[in-house]
C-alpha positions in Angstrom: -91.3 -65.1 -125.4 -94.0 -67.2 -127.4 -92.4 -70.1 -129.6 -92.7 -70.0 -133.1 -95.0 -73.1 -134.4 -95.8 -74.1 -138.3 -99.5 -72.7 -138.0 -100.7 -68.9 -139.4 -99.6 -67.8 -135.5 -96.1 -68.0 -136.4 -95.7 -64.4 -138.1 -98.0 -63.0 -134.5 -95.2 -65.0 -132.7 -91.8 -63.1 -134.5 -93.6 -59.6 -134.4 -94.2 -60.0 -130.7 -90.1 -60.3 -129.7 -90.1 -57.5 -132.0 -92.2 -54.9 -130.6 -90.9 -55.6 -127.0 -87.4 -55.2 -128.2 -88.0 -51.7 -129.4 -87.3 -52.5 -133.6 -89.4 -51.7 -136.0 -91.2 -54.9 -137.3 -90.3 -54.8 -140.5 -87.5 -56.4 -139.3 -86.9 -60.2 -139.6 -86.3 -63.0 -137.4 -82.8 -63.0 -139.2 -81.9 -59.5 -138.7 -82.6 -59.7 -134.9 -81.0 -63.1 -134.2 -77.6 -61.4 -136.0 -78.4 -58.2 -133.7 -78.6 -60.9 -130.7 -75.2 -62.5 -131.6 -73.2 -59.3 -131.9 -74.5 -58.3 -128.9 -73.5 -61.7 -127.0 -69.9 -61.2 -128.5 -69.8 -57.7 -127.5 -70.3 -59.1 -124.0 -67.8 -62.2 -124.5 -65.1 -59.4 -125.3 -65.7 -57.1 -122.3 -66.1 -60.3 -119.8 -62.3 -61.4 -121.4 -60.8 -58.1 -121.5 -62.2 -57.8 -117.8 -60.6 -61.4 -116.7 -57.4 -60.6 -118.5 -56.8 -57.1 -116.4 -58.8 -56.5 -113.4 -59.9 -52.4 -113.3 -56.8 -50.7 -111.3 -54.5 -53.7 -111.6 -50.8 -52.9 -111.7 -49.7 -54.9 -115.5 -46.4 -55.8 -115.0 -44.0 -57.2 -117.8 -41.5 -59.7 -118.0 -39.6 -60.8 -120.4 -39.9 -64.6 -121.5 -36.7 -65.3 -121.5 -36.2 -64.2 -117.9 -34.5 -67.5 -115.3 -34.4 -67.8 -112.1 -33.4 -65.5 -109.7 -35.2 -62.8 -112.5 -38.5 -64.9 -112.8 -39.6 -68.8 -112.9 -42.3 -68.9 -115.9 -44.5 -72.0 -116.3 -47.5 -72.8 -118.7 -46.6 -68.7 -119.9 -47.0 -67.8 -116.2 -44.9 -65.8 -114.0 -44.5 -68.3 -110.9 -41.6 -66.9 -108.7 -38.9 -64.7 -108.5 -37.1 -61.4 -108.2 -39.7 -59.9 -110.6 -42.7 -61.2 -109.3 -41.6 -59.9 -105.6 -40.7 -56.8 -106.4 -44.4 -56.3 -108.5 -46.0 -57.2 -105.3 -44.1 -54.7 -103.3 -45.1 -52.1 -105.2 -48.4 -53.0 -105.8 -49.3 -52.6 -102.4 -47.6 -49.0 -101.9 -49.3 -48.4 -105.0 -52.9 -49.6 -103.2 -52.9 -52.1 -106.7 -53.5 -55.5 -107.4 -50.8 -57.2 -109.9 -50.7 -58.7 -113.0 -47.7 -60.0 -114.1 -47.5 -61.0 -118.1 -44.8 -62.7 -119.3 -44.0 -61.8 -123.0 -41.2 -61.8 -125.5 -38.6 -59.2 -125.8 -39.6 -57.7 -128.8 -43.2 -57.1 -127.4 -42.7 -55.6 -124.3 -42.4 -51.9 -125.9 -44.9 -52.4 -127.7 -47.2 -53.5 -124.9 -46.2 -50.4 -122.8 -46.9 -47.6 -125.8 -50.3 -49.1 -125.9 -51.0 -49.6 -122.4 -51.6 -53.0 -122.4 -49.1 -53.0 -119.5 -48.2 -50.5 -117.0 -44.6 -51.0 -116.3 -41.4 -53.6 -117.0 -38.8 -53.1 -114.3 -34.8 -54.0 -114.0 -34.4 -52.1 -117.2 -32.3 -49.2 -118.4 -33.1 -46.7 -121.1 -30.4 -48.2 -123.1 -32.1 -51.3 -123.6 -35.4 -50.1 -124.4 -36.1 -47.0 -126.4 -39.0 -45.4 -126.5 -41.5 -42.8 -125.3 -41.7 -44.1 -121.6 -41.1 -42.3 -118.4 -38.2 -44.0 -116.6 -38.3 -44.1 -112.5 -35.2 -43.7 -110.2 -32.5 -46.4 -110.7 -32.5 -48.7 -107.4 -31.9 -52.5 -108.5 -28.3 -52.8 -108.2 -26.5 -55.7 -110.3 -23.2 -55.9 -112.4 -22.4 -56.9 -115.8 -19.5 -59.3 -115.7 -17.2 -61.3 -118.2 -16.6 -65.1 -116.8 -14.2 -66.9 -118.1 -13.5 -71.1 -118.1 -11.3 -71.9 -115.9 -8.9 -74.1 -118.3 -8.4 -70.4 -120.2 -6.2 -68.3 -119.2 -8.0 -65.3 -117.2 -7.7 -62.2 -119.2 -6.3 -59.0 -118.4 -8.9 -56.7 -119.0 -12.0 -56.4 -121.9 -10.0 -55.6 -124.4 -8.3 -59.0 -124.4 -10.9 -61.2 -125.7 -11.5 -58.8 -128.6 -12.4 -60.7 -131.4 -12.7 -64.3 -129.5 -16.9 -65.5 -129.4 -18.1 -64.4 -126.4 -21.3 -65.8 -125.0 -24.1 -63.5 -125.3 -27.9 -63.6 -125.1 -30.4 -63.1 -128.1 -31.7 -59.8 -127.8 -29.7 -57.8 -124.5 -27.7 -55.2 -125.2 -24.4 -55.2 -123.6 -23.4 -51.4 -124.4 -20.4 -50.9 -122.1 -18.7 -53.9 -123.6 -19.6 -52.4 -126.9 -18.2 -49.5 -126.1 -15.0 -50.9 -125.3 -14.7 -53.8 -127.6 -16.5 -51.9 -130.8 -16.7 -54.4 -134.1 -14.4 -56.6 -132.2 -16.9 -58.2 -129.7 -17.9 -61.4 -131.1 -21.7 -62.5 -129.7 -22.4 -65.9 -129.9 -26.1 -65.8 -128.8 -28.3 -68.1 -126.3 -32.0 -68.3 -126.4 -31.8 -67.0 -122.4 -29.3 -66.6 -119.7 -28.8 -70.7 -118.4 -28.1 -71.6 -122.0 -25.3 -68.8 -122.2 -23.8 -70.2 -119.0 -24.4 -74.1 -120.4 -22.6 -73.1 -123.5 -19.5 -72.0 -121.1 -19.6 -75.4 -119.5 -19.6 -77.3 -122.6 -16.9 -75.5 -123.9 -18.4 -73.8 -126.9 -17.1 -70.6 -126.1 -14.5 -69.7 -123.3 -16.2 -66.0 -122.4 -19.4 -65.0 -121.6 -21.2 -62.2 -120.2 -24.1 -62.2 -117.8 -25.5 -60.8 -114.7 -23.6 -61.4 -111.0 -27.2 -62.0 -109.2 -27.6 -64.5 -112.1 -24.4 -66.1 -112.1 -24.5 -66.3 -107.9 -27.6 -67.9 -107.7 -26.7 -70.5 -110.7 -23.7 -71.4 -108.8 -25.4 -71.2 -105.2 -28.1 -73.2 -106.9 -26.0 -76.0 -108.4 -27.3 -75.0 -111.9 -23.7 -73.9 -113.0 -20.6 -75.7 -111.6 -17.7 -75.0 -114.0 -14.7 -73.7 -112.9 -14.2 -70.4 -113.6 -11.9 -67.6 -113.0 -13.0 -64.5 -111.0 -15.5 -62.9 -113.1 -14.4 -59.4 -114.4 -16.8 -56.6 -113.8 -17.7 -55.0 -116.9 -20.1 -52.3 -115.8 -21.9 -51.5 -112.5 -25.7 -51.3 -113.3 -28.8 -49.6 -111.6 -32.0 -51.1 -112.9 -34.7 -48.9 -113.2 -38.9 -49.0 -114.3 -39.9 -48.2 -117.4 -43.4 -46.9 -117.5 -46.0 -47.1 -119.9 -47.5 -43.3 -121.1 -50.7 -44.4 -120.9 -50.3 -45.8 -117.3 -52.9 -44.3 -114.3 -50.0 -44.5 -112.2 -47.9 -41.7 -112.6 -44.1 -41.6 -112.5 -43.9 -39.3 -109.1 -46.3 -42.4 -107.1 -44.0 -44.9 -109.0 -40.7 -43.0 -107.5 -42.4 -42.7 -104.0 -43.1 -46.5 -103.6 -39.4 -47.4 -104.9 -38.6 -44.5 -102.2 -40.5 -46.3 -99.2 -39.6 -50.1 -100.8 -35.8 -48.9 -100.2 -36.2 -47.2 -97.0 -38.1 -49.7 -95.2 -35.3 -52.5 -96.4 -37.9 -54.4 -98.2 -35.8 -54.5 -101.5 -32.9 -55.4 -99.6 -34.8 -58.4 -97.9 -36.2 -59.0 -101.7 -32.7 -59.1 -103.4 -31.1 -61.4 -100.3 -33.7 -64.2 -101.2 -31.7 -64.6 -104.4 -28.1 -64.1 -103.7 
């Protein structure tokens, strides 16, 4: 492209970019320079939507808040864990690279009605309404009440009715609401270690939490109170949510669950963090 000098060749020297860009010429330098910008954003967009979600990746969710053994998130990524295992696994029955995207709770149906992710897994319906398909339940855990040691262990659920019982900022715990009604007290954590730290400092003398959680805290040395044996408040089978406007489809997404439990690779993946 000729330069544009101070002399009478300077209006030669703006038609000529002109012409051989295909406008008419009487547009102006300032009209195509905007038209040159656009188009260099345009590009920045596609290159970043690109980097951010390779084509055919498998997106998968995970909730901020998740701790170790669930997921170990550093700098906003997904480092380690049960979650970041299990995406592997089934992004290679899938034939699918993997993403995994940690966000907050309250975004992660949103993410999946607009396909910005594929699927979030470990889930139930209960805990997250809306339009998704919803794969076989296979991720087995329990719901369980522990109780401090210095308290006396109670007799069943309905015995710490209207005592504060540790809870976690935005779980549902619907079995214990269904036996405890108005009378379950939450006192919430920002995530599942706080809820336990609160036990151990004495701020409440109940909490609820997962058993593969509170195993691997205790294994781990991240939670050493004394406790009594933790009552089981509901067995739980984790399933998949999947987004609607996911490529994969829920009949692939049930086979690789299918060949993940057959071939004992989940049981290999859940052991890691018992």
């Amino acid at each position: 492209m000729a330069s544009v000098g101070a002399s009478s060749t300077a209006g030669h020297s703006l038609r000529a970019p002109v012409a051989v860009l295909g406008l008419r010429p009487s547009y102006d330098g300032a009209m195509l320079m905007r038209r040159v910008f656009l188009a260099g954003v345009m590009l920045g967009v596609l290159t970043a939507s690109a980097a951010a979600a390779p084509p055919g990746a498998l997106v998968m969710v995970v909730d901020t808040s998740a701790v170790m053994p669930e997921a170990r998130i550093d700098g906003g990524q997904v480092r380690e864990g049960l979650h970041a295992d299990l995406g592997e696994a089934l992004g290679r029955r899938l034939g699918r690279s993997v993403q995994m995207r940690a966000l907050p709770r309250k975004r992660i149906g949103q993410a999946l009605e607009l396909g910005e992710a594929d699927l979030v897994c470990d889930y139930q319906s209960a805990w997250l309404p809306g339009p998704f398909a919803w794969s076989r339940a296979f991720i087995p855990d329990q719901t369980v009440l522990v109780t401090a040691a210095s308290t006396p262990p109670p007799s069943g659920l309905p015995a710490v009715a209207g005592q504060a019982i540790g809870t976690v900022l935005g779980y549902a715990y619907p079995e214990a609401e269904a036996v405890l009604g108005s009378g379950l007290r939450r006192d919430d954590a920002p995530d599942a270690v706080a809820n336990l730290r609160k036990l151990s400092l004495g701020r409440v003398a109940h909490a609820l939490t997962g058993r593969r959680l509170l195993d691997y805290q205790q294994r781990s040395g991240g939670f050493t109170l004394p406790v009594h044996a933790p009552l089981v408040v509901a067995e739980v089978l984790g399933q998949c949510a999947l987004s609607p406007r996911s490529a994969v489809t829920l009949s692939a997404l049930n086979a690789a669950i299918q060949a993940l439990v057959a071939q004992g690779e989940l049981a290999r993946i859940l052991a890691r963090y018992r």
